[in-house]
C-alpha positions as a Markdown table, in Angstrom:
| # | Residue | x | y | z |
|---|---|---|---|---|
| 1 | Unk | -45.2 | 95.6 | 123.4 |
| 2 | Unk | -47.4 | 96.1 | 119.8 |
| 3 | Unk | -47.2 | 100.4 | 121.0 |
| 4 | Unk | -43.9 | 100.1 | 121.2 |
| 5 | Unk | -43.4 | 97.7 | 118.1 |
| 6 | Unk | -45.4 | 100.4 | 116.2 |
| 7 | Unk | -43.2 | 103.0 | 117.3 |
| 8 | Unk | -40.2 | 101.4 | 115.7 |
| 9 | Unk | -42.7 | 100.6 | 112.3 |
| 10 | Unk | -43.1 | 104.3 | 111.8 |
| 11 | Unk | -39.4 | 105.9 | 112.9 |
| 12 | Unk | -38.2 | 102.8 | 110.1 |
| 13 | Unk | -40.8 | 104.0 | 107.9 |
| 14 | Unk | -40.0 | 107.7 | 108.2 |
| 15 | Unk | -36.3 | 107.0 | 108.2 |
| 16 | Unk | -36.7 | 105.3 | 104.5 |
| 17 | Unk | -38.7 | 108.3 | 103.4 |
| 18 | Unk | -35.9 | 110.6 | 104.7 |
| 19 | Unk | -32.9 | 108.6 | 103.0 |
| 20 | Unk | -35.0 | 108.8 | 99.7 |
| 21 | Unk | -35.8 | 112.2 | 99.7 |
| 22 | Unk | -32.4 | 113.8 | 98.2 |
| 23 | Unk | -32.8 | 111.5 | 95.7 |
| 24 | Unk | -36.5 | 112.4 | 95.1 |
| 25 | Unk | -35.8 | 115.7 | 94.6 |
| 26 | Unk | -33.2 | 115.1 | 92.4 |
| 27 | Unk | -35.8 | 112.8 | 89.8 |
| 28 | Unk | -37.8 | 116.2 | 89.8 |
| 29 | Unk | -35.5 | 118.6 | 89.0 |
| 30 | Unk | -33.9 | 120.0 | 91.7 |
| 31 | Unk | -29.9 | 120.3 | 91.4 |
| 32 | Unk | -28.2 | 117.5 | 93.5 |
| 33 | Unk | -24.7 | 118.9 | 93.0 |
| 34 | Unk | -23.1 | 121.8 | 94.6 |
| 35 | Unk | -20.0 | 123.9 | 94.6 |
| 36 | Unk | -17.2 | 122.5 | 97.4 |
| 37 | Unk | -18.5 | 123.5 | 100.8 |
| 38 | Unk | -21.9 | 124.0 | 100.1 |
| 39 | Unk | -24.5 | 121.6 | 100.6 |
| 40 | Unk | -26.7 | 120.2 | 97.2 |
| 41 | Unk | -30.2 | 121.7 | 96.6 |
| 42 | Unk | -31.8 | 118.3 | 97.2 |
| 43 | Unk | -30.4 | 118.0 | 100.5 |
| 44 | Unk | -31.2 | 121.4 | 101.9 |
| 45 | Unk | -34.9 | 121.3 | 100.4 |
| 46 | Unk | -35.4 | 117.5 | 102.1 |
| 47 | Unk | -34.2 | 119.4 | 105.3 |
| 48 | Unk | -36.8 | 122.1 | 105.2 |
| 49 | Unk | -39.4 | 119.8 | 104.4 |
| 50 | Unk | -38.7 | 117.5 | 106.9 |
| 51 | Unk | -38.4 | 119.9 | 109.3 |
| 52 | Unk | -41.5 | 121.5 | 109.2 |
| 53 | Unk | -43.0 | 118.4 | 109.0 |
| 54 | Unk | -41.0 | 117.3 | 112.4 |
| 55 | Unk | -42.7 | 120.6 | 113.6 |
| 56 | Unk | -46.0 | 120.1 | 112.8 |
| 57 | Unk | -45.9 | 116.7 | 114.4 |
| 58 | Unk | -45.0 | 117.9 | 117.5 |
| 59 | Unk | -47.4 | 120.5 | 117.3 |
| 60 | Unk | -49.9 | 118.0 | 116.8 |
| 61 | Unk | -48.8 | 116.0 | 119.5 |
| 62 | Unk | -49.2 | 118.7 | 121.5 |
| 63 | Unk | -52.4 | 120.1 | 121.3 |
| 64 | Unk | -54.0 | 116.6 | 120.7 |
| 65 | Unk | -52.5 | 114.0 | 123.3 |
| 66 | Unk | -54.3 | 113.9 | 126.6 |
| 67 | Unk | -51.9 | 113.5 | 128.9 |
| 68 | Unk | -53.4 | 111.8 | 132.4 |
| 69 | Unk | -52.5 | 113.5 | 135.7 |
| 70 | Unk | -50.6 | 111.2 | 138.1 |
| 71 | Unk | -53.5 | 110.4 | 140.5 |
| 72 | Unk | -55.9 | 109.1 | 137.0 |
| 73 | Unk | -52.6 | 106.7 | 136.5 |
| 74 | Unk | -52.6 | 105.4 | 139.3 |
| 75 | Unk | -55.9 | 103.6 | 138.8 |
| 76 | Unk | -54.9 | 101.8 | 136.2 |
| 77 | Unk | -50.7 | 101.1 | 137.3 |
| 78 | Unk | -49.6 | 97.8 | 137.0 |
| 79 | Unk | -46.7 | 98.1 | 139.1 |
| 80 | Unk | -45.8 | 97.9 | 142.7 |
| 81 | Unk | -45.9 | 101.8 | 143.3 |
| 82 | Unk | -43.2 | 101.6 | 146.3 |
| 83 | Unk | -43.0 | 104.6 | 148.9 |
| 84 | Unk | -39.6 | 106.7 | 148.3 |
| 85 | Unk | -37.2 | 105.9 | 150.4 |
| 86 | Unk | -34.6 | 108.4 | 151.5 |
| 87 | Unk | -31.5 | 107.8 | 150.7 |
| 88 | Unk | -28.3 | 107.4 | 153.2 |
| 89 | Unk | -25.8 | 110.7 | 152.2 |
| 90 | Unk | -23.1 | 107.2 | 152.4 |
| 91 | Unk | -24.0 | 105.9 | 149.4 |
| 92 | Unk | -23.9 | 108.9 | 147.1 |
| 93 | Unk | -20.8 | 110.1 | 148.6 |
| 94 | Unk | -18.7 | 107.0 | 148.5 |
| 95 | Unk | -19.5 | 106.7 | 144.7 |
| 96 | Unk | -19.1 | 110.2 | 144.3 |
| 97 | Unk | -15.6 | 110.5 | 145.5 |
| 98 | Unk | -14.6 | 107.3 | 143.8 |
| 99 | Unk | -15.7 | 108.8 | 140.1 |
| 100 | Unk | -14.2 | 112.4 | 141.0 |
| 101 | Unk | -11.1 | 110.8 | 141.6 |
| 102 | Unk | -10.7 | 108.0 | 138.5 |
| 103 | Unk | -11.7 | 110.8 | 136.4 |
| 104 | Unk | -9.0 | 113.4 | 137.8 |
| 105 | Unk | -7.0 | 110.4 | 137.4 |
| 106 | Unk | -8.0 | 110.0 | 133.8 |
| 107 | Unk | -7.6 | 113.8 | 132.7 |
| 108 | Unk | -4.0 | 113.6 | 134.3 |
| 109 | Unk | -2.7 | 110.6 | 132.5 |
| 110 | Unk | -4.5 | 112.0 | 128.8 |
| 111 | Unk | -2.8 | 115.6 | 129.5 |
| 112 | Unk | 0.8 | 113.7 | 130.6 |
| 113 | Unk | 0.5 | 111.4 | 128.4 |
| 114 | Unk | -0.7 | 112.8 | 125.6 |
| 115 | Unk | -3.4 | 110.8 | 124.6 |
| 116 | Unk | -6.3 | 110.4 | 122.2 |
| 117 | Unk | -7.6 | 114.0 | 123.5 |
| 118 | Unk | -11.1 | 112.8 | 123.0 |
| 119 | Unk | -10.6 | 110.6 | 126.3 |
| 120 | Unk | -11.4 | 113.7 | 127.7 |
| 121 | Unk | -14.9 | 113.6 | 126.8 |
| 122 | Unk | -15.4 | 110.3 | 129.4 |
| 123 | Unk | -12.3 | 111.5 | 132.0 |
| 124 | Unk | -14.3 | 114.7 | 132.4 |
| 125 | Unk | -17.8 | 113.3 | 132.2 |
| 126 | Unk | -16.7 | 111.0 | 135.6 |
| 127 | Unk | -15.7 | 114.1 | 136.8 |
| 128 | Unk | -18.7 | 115.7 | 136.6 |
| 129 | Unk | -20.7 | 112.5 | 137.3 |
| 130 | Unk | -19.1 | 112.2 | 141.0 |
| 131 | Unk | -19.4 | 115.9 | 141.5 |
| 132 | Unk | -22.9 | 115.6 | 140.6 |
| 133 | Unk | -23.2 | 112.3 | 143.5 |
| 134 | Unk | -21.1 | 114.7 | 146.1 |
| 135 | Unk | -23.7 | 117.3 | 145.8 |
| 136 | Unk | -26.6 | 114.8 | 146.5 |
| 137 | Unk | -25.3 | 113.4 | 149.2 |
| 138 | Unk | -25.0 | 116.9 | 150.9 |
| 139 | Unk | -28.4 | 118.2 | 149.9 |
| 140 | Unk | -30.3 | 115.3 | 149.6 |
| 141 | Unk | -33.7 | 115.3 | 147.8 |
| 142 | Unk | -34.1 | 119.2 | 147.9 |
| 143 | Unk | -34.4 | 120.9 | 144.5 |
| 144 | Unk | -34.5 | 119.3 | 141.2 |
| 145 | Unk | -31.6 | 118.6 | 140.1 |
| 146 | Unk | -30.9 | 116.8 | 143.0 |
| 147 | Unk | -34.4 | 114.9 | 142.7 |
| 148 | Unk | -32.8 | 113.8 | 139.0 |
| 149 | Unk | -29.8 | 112.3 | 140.6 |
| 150 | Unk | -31.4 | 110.8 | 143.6 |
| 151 | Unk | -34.2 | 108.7 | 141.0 |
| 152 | Unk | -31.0 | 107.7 | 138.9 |
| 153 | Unk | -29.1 | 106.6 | 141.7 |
| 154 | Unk | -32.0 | 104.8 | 143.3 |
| 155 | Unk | -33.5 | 103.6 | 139.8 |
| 156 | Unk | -35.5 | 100.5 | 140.0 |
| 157 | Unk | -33.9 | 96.9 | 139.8 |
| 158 | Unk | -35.3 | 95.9 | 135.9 |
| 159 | Unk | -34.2 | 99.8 | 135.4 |
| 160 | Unk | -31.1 | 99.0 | 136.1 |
| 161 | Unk | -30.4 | 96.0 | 134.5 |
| 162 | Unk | -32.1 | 97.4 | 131.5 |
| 163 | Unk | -29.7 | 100.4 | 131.8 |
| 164 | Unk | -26.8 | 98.3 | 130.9 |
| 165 | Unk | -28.9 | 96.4 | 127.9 |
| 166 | Unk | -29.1 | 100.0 | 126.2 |
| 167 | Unk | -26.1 | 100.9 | 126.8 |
| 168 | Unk | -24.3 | 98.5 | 125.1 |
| 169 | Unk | -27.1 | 98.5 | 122.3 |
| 170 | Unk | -26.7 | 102.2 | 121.6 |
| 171 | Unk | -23.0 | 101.6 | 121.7 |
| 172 | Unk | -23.2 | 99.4 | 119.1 |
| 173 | Unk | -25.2 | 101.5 | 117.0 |
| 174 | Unk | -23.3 | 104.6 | 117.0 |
| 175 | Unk | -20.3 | 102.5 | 116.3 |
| 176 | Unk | -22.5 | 102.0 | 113.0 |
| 177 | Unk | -23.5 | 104.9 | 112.2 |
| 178 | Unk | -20.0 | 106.8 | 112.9 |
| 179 | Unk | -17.6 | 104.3 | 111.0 |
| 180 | Unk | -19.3 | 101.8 | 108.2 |
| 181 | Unk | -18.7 | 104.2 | 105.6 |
| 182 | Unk | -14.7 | 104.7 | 106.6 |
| 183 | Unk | -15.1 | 100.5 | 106.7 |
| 184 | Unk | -17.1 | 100.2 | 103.7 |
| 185 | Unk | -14.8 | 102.3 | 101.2 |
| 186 | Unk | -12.0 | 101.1 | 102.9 |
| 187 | Unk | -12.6 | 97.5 | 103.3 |
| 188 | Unk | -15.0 | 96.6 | 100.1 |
| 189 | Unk | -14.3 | 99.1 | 97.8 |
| 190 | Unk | -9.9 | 100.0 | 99.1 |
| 191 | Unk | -10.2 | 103.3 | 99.1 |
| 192 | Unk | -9.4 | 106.2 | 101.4 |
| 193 | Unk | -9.2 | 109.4 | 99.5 |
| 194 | Unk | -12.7 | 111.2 | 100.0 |
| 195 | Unk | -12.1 | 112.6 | 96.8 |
| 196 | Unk | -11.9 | 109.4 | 94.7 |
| 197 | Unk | -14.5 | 108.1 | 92.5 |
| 198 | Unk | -14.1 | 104.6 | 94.4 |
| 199 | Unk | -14.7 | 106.4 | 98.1 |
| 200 | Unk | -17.7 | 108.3 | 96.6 |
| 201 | Unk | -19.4 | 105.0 | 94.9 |
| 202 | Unk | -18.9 | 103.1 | 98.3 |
| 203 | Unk | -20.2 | 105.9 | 100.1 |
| 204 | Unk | -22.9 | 106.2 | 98.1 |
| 205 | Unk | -24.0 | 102.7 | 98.8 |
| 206 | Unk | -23.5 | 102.7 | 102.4 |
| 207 | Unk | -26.5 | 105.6 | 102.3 |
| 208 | Unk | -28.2 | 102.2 | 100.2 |
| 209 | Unk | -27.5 | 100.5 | 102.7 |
| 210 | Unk | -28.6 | 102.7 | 105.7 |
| 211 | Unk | -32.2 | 102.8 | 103.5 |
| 212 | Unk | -31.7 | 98.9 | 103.6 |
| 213 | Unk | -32.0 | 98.1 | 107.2 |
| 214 | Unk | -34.8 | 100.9 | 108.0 |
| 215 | Unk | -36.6 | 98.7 | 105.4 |
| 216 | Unk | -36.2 | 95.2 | 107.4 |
| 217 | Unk | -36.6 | 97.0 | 110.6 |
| 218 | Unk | -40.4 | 98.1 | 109.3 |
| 219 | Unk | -40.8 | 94.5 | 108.4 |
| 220 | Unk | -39.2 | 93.4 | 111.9 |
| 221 | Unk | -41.5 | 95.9 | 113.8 |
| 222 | Unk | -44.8 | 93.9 | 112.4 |
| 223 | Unk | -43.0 | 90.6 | 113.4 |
| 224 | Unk | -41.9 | 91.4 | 117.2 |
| 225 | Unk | -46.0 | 91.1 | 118.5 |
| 226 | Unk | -45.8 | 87.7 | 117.4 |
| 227 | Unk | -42.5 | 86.4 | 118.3 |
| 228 | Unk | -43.2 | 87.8 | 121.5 |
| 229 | Unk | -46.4 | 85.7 | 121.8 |
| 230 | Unk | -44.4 | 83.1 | 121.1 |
| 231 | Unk | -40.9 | 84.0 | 123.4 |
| 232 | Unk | -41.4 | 86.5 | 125.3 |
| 233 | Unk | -40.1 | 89.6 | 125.4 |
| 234 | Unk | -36.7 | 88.6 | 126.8 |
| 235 | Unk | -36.0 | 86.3 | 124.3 |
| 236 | Unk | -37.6 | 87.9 | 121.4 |
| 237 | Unk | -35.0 | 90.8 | 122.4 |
| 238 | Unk | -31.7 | 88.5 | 122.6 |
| 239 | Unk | -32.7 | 86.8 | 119.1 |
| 240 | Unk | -33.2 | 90.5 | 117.5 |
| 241 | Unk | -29.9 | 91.7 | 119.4 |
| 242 | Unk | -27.8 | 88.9 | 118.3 |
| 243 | Unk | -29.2 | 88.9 | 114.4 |
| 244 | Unk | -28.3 | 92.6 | 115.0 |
| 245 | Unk | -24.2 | 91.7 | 115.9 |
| 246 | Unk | -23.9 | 88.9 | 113.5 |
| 247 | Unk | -24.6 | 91.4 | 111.1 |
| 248 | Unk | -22.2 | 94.0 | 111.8 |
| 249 | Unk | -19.5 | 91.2 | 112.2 |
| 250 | Unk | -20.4 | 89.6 | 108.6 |
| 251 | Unk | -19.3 | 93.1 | 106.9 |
| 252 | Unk | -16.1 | 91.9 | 107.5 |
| 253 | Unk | -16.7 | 88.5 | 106.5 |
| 254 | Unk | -18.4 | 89.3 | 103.3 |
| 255 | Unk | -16.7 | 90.6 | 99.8 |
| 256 | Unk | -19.1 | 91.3 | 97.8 |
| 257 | Unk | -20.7 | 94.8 | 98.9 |
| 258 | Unk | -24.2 | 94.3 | 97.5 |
| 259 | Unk | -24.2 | 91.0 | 99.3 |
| 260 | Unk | -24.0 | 93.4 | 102.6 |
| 261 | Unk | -27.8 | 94.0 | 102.1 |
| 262 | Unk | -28.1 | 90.4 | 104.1 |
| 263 | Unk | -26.1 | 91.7 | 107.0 |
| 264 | Unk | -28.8 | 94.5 | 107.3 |
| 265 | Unk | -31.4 | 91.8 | 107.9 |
| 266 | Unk | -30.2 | 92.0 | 111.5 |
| 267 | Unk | -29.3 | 95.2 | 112.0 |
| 268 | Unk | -33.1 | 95.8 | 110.6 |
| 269 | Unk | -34.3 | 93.5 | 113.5 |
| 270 | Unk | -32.2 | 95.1 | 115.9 |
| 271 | Unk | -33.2 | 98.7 | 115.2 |
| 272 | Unk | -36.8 | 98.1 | 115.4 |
| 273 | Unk | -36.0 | 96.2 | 118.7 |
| 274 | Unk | -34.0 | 98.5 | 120.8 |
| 275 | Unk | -36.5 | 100.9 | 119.9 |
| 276 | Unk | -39.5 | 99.0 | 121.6 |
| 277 | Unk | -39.0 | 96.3 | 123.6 |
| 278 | Unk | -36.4 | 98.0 | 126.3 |
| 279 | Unk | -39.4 | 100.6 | 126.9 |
| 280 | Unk | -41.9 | 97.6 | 126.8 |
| 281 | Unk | -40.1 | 95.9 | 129.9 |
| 282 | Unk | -39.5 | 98.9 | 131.4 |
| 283 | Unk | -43.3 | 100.2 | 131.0 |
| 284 | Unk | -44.1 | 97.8 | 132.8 |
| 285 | Unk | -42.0 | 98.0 | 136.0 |
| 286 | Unk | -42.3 | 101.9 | 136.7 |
| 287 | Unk | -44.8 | 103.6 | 138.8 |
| 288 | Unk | -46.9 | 105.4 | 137.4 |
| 289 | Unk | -46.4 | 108.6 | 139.1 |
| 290 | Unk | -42.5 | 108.4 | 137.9 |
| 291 | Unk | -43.1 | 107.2 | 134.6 |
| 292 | Unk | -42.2 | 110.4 | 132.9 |
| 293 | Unk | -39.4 | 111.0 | 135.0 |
| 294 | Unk | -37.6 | 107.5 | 134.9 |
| 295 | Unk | -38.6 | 107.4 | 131.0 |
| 296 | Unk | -36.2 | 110.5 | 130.6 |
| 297 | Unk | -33.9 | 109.1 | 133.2 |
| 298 | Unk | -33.6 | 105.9 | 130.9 |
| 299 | Unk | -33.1 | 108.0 | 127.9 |
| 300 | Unk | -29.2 | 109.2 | 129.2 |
| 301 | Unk | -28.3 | 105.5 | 128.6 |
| 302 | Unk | -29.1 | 106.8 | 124.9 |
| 303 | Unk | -26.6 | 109.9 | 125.2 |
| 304 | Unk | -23.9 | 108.4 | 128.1 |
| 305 | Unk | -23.0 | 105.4 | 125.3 |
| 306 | Unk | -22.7 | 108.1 | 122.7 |
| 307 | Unk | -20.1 | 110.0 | 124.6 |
| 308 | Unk | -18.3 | 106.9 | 125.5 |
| 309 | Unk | -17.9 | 105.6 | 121.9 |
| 310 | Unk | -17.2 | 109.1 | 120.9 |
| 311 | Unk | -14.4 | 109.1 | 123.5 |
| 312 | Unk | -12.7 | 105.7 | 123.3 |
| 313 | Unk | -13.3 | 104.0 | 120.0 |
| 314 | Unk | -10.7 | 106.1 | 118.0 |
| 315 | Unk | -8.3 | 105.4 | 120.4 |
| 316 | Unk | -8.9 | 101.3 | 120.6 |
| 317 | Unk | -9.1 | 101.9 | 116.7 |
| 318 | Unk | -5.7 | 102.9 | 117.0 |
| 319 | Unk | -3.8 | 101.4 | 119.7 |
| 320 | Unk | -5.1 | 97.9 | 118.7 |
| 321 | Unk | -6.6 | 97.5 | 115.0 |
| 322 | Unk | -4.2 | 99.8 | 113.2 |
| 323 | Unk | -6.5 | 102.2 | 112.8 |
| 324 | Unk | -8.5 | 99.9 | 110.5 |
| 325 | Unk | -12.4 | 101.3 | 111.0 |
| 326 | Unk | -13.7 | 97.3 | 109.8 |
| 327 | Unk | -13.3 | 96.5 | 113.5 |
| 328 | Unk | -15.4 | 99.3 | 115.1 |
| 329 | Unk | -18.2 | 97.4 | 113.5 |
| 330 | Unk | -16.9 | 94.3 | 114.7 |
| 331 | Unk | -16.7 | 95.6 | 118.1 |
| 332 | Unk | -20.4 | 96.9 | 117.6 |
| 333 | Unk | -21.9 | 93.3 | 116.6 |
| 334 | Unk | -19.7 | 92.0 | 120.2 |
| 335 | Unk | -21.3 | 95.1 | 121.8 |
| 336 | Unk | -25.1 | 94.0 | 120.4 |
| 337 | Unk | -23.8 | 90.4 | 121.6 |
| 338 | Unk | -23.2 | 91.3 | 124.9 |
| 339 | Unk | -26.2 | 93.6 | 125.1 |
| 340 | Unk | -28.5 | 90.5 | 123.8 |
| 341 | Unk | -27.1 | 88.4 | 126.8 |
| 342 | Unk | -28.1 | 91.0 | 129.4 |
| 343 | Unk | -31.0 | 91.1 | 128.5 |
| 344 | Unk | -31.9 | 87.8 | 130.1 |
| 345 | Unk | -30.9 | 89.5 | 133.4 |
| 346 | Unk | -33.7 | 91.7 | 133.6 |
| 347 | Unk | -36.5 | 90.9 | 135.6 |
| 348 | Unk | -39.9 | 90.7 | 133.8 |
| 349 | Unk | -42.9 | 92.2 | 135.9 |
| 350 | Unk | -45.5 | 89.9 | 137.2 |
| 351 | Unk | -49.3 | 91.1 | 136.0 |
């Protein structure tokens, strides 16, 4: 897991350098105000710069990573590189027309009922998730789209279970990132008008903030080798989830918003966590000849959590919490909870 681990140290560490670049720019000079609509100097010259330098790193990735063909892998693969099966036309089919149909279902009752219209984004999704299942089961493995959705359907057991680890991790996060500052102004600093001074300071602080817990997660990214030593990866995972969900529930718990730092202590842990140790266990448990294949595969329980917080937390916002934004994080830290107890399901490869 210390790969991993170090890929978490340097996305915190170049996170921090990209919340304090605005600011940067603004200590040397450059204007960090801008007419209404337009977008400050600071901010659009950290964007160019930034960019390029996203550019040149993948550029350098590029043209200096070896990359190992399958049969040089498999030397040196750890896990039990099982033949592919084919897959019975049954299974795909069933759970095809069972998703087609809850999702028509869902688009119907959001059009009659007039609901939340962003329900659409999951209704539809099912939709298109069945229809994808329908066509698999009718051409089978042929093509590659169909290869996609046959490896996803068949993924590995730890896959699996790791699958629904992420997706209530990334659930959690987006949660974060889409709602503290409505929950911060609102909650800490009881104000809802963008344009108030009050909204703007509290705003302003949730960026601190944001800085805050890419900080602790650089920290936590040195610390998981050891604890890992020491628990395993499983449990090293759960700890980091949990501290992660304790501190999204304590920004309700807490007044004071500069004592809010402390809740980012977990969500600095967390961060660094979800961005190693799911790829760690899962590293381990792939054949190498699909590693590239089930590493992207794995990566839509990145985007499908995305969609579905996008699509429902509004609406549960609303129809339960009065539209009070405090209790997306709330159900965020339960998310990072529930995420942290899954992750004892997963099965850890033997070496």
């Amino acid at each position: 897991p210390t790969g991993f681990a170090m890929q978490s140290f340097f996305i915190a560490v170049g996170l921090v350098i990209a919340s304090i670049l605005p600011w940067l720019f603004a200590q040397l000079g450059v204007s960090n105000t801008a007419a209404a609509g337009e977008v400050p100097d600071s901010v659009r010259y950290a964007f160019y710069l930034l960019g390029g330098g996203l550019l040149l790193a993948v550029l350098w990735t590029v043209f200096s990573t070896r990359e190992y063909p399958p049969e040089q892998l498999q030397h040196f693969d750890d896990a039990h590189d099982e033949p592919e099966t084919p897959i019975a036309p049954a299974g795909p089919k069933l759970l095809g027309i069972v998703a087609t149909l809850v999702g028509a279902a869902g688009v119907m009752a959001v059009w009659r009922l007039a609901l939340d219209r962003n329900l659409y984004i999951l209704t539809v999704g099912l939709v298109v998730f069945g229809l994808s299942m329908l066509w698999l089961s009718w051409r089978g493995r042929r093509g590659m789209f169909t290869q996609v959705m046959a490896d996803m359907y068949a993924m590995p057991a730890t896959m699996r279970q790791l699958a629904l680890v992420q997706f209530f991790s990334w659930f959690a996060l987006f949660a974060m990132w889409i709602y503290t500052t409505a929950a911060v102004t609102q909650h800490h600093y009881d104000s809802t008008d963008p344009g108030s001074a009050a909204f703007n300071e509290g705003a302003n602080w949730v960026g601190v903030l944001f800085a805050w817990y890419n900080v602790f997660a650089v920290l936590a990214a040195l610390l998981i080798p050891t604890l890992v030593r020491r628990f395993g990866m499983r449990w090293t995972h759960l700890g980091n989830l949990w501290a992660g969900g304790a501190g999204l529930i304590s920004i309700l718990l807490i007044d004071d918003p500069y004592w809010l730092i402390a809740s980012m202590i977990g969500v600095g842990f967390a961060w660094a966590s979800i961005l190693s140790l799911p790829y760690a266990l899962l590293a381990d448990a792939l054949p190498a000849r699909k590693m590239g294949l089930y590493m992207g595969i794995f990566n839509f329980f990145i985007v499908i959590p995305q969609l579905v917080a996008a699509s429902v937390l509004g609406f549960v916002l609303r129809t339960a919490f009065n539209a009070d934004p405090i209790y997306a994080l709330v159900i965020g830290g339960a998310s990072l909870i529930l995420a942290g107890l899954l992750s004892l399901r997963v099965r850890v490869a033997t070496q």
